[in-house]
LOMAR-622326 format. One record per residue (C-alpha): x, y, z; residue number from 1; residue in one letter. Coordinates in steps of 0.5 Angstrom, whole numbers, plus 500, padded with zeros to 3 digits. Layout:
R   x   y   z volum voti
R   X   Y   Z   NUM    A
...
END
This chain:
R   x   y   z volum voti
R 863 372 330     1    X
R 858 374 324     2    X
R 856 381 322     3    X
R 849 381 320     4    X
R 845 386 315     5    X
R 846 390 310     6    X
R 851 397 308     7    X
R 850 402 302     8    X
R 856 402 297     9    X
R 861 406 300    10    X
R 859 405 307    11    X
R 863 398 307    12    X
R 868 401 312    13    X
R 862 402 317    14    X
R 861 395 317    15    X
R 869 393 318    16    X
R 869 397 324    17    X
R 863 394 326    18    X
R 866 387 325    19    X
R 873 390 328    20    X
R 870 391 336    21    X
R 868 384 336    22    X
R 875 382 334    23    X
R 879 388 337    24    X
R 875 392 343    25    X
R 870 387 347    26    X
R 864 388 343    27    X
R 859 382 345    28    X
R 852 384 343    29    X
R 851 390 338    30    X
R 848 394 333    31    X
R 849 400 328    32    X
R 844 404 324    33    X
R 847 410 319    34    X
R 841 415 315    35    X
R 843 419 310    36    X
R 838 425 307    37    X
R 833 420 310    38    X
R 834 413 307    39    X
R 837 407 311    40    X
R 845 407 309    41    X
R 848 402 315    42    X
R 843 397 319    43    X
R 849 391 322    44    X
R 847 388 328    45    X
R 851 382 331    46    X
R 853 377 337    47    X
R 849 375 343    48    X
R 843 379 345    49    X
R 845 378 352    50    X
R 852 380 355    51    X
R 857 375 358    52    X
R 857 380 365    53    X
R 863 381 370    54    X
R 859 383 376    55    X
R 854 377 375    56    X
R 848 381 374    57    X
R 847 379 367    58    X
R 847 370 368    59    X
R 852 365 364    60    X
R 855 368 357    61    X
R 850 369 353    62    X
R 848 364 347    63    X
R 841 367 343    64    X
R 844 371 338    65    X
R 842 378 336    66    X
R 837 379 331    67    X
R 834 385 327    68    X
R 829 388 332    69    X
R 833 387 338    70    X
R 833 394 344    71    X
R 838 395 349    72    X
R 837 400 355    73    X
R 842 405 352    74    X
R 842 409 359    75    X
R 844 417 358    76    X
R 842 417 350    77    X
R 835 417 352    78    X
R 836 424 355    79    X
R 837 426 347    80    X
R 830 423 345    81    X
R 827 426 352    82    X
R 830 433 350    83    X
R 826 433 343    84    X
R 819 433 348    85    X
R 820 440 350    86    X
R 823 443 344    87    X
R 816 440 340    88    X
R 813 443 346    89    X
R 816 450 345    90    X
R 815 449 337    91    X
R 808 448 338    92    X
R 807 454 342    93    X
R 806 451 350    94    X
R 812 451 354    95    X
R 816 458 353    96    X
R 824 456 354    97    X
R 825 462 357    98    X
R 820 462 363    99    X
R 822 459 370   100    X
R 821 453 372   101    X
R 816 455 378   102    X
R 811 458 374   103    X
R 809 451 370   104    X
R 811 447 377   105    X
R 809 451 384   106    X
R 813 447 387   107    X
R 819 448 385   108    X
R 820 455 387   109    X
R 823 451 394   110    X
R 830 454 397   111    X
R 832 458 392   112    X
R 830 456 386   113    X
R 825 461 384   114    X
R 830 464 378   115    X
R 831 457 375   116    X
R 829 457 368   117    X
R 827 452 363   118    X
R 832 452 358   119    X
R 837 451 365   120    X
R 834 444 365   121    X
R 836 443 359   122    X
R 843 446 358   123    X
R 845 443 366   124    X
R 846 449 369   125    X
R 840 449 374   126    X
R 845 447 379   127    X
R 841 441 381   128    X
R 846 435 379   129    X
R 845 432 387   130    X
R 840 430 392   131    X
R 843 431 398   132    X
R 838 424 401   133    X
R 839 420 395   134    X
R 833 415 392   135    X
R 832 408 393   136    X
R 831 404 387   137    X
R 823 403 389   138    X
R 822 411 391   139    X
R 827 412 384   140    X
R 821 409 380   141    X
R 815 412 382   142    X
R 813 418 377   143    X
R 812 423 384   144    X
R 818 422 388   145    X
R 823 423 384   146    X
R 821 430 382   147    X
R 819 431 388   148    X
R 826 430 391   149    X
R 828 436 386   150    X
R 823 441 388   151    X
R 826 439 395   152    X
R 833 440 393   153    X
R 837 447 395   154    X
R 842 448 389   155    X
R 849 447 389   156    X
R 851 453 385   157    X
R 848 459 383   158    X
R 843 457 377   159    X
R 844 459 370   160    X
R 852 461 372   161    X
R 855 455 371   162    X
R 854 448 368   163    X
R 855 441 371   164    X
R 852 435 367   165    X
R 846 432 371   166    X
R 846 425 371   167    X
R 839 423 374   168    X
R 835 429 376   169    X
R 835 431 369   170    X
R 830 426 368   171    X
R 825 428 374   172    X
R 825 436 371   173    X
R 824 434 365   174    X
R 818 430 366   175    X
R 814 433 371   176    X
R 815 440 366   177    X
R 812 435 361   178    X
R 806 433 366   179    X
R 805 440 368   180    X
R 805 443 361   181    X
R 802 436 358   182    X
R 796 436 364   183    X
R 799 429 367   184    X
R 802 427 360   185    X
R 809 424 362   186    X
R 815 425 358   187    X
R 814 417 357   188    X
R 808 418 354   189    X
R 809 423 350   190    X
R 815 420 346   191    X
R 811 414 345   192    X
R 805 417 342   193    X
R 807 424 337   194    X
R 814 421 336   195    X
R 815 413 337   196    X
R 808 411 333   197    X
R 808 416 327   198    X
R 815 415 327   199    X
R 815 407 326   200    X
R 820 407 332   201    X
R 823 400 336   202    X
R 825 406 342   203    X
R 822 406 348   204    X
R 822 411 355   205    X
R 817 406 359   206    X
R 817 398 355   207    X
R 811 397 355   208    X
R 808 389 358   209    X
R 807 387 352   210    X
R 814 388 349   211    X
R 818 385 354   212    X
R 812 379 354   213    X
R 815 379 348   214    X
R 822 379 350   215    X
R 824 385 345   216    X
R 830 386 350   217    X
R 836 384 351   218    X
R 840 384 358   219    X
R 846 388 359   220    X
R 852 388 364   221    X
R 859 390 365   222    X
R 864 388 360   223    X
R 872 387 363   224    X
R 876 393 362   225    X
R 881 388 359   226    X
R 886 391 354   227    X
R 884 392 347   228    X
R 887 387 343   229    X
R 889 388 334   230    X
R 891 395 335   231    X
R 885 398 339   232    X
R 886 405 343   233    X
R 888 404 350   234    X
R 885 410 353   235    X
R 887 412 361   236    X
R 882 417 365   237    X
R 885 424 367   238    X
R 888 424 374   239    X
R 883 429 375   240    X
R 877 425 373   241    X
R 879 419 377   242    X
R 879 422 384   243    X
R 873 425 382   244    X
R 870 419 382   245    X
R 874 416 387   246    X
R 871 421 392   247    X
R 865 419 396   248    X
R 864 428 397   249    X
R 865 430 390   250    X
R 859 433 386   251    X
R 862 428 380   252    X
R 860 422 385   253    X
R 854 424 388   254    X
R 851 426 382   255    X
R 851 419 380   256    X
R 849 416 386   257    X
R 842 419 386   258    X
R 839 412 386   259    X
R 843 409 391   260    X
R 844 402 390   261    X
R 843 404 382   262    X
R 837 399 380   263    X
R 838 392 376   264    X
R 839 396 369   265    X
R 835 389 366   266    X
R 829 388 371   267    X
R 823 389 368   268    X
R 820 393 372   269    X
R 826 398 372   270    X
R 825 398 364   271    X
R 818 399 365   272    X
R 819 405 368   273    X
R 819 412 365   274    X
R 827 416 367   275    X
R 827 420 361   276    X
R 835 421 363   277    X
R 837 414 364   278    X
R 832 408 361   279    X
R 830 409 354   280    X
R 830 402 351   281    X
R 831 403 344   282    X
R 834 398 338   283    X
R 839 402 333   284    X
R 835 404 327   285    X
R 830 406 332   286    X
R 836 410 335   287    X
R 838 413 329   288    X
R 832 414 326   289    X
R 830 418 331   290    X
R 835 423 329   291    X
R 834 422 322   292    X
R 827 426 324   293    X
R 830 431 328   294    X
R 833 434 321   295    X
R 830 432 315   296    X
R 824 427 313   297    X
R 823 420 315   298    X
R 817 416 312   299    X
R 814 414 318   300    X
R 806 410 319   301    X
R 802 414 314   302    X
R 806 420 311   303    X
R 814 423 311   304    X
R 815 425 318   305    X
R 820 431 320   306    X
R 820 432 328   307    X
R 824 440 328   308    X
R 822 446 324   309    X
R 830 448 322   310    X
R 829 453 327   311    X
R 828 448 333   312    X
R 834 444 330   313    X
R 838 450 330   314    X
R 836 452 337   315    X
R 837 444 340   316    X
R 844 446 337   317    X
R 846 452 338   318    X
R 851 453 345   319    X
R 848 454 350   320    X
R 854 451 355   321    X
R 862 451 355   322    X
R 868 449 359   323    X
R 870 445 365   324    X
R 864 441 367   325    X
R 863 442 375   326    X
R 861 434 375   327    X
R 864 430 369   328    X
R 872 434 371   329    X
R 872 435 363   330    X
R 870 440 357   331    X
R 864 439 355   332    X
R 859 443 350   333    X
R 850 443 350   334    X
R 845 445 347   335    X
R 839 445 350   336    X
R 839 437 352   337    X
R 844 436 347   338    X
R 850 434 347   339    X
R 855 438 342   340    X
R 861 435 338   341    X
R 868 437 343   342    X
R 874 432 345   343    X
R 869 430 351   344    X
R 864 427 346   345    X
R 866 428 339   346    X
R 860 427 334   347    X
R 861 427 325   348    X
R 864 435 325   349    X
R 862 441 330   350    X
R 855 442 327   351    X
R 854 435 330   352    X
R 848 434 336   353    X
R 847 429 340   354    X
R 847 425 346   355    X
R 852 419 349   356    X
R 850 414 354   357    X
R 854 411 359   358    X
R 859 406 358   359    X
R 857 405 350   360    X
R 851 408 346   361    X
R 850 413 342   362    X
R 845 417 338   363    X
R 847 424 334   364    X
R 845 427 328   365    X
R 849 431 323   366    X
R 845 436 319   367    X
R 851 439 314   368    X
R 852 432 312   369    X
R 845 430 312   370    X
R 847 423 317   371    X
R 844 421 323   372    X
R 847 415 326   373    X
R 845 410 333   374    X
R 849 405 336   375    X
R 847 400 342   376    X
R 851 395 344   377    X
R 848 391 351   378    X
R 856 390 354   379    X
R 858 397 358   380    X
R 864 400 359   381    X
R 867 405 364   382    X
R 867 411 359   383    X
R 861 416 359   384    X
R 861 420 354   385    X
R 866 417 348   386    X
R 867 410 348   387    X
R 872 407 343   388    X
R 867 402 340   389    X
R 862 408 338   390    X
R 868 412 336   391    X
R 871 407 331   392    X
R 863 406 328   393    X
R 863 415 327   394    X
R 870 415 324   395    X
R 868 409 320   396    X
R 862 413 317   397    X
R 867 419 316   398    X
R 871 415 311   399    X
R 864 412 308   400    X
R 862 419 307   401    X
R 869 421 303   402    X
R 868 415 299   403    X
R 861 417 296   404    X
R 864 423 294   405    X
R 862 428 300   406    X
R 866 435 302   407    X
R 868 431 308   408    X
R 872 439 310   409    X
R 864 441 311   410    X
R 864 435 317   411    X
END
């Protein structure tokens, strides 16, 4: 399998992890971009744009090679880019953080909800990871039921006492929020034209016509969960974590069955809709150029761009939630709408924010060590929120940075 693009020197070992999750760890069709200080380190890309799937929704193995400027679906890591539109929000003066939900959106305030606060959307202790009449794939993708659904939806918990990763209602919240602060700009729309546009970015919540016409998209599917071959970690669930997801009647199950049947993740129509928690369409430059934004300059269209002021980036990362997840059974760490570096889902160093998708992507910046990095592959495994091909790359970058003579004990 050839590996395609360019690294930096010193960041040799990137591209030999790169290489080696094809040889050891079942990738099929990937990418990775590394940013140092704003400027493009790592840009690998490699195998086949369209996955050779086991459950068959991806068709015959893939043979049209992966190409720079191939974009996947990176399901969960959509919610870190969603997250910035209500902290830009905030920087601007529009959306207070602190305020309930109910006061942007009337209806909301339905069945106990009327003390749920902005920042609890963003930091998962709302207590509205479940619907208890779960969507349809048709009725997830229109803008109004989702969010509808949750202003219906009695919490299961206490707001703002405990935390619990909302997998899909996330999304809903987020957007209708953004409508009702923007005036019926959608969290999709707002991405592309103050963030995506200036930017210069391959990344998507809602793939336009003509992108998909243009076949900018791979398909993704499910990859075996053969052993790792070469020496690659063999990685067992938690007994805890298994019968969680085993139990039709856990929080852990029915947070992920919000969309039942979950739609075909390669649809057009379903990459044509905006879900700010799970459809993000994005290549990895586009990714890791995002977070490049979030902590430093970036040269977008016309000017140098910087999405966060320093206090806004220190707000997204600051510890908004710890300990046992009542949803995913282990430790995790938030900000607000960001993921924090822990055992869960280990980043560059603690100081390190992003977020994992399901089963592979992953976007994080990294402000002490000046990296911001993206991975996307369009072969899914069963992980949520540390998979061993993103790990490898991030142990790659560590040891790239050590090599270019970074204090690496700061990171």
């Amino acid at each position: 399998m050839d590996v395609h693009g360019t690294v930096a020197e010193g960041f040799e070992p990137v591209r030999d992890a790169f290489a080696g999750n094809f040889a050891a760890l079942g990738d099929r069709g990937a990418a990775v971009a590394v940013y140092r200080d704003g400027r493009k380190v790592v840009d690998l890309w490699g195998g086949a744009r369209d996955v050779d799937a086991t459950d068959g929704a991806a068709g015959p193995p893939g043979t049209e090679p992966w190409r720079r400027g191939t974009a996947q679906v990176v399901r969960s890591a959509t919610k870190g880019v969603a997250a910035a539109v209500p902290l830009l929000l905030h920087q601007r003066g529009e959306l207070d953080l602190d305020a309930p939900v109910g006061e942007y959106w009337p209806e909301f305030k339905a069945h106990g909800k009327e003390r749920v606060l902005v920042r609890h959307v963003l930091n998962h202790r709302a207590g509205l990871p479940v619907l208890d009449r779960p969507l349809s794939p048709e009725d997830a993708l229109d803008p109004l039921r989702g969010p509808r659904a949750v202003a219906a939806q009695a919490p299961v918990w206490e707001p703002g006492t405990d935390h619990g990763y909302h997998a899909l209602t996330y999304g809903w919240m987020l957007d209708e929020l953004v409508r009702r602060v923007t005036g019926g700009r959608g969290a999709g729309e707002w991405i592309a034209d103050e963030i995506a546009r200036p930017l210069d970015l391959d990344l998507w919540v809602g793939l336009p016509t003509a992108e998909e016409a243009a076949g900018r998209a791979g398909r993704v599917g499910r990859l075996p969960e053969a052993e790792p071959t070469g020496g690659g970690p063999r990685l067992r669930p938690k007994r805890a974590v298994t019968e969680a997801y085993g139990d039709p009647a856990s929080l852990t199950r029915r947070a992920f069955a919000a969309i039942t049947p979950f739609p075909d993740q390669n649809d057009p129509a379903y990459r044509a809709a905006a879900l700010p928690a799970t459809n993000g369409v994005a290549t990895a430059d586009g990714l890791a150029r995002f977070y490049a934004a979030l902590i430093g300059d970036v040269d977008g269209v016309t000017r140098r761009v910087r999405l966060f002021e320093r206090a806004t980036m220190e707000r997204a990362r600051a510890e908004e939630s710890a300990g046992p997840d009542r949803v995913l059974v282990v430790g995790t760490r938030f900000g607000l709408g960001y993921m924090l570096h822990g055992s869960a889902s280990p980043f560059l160093s603690p100081g390190s924010f992003g977020h994992p998708g399901r089963g592979g992507a992953l976007g994080f910046a990294d402000p002490e060590a000046g990296v911001a990095f993206g991975y996307v592959t369009n072969g899914f495994r069963k992980t949520v929120t540390a998979d061993p091909r993103a790990q490898a790359l991030v142990r790659a970058v560590r040891e790239s940075l050590r090599r270019t003579g970074s204090d690496v004990d700061r990171v």
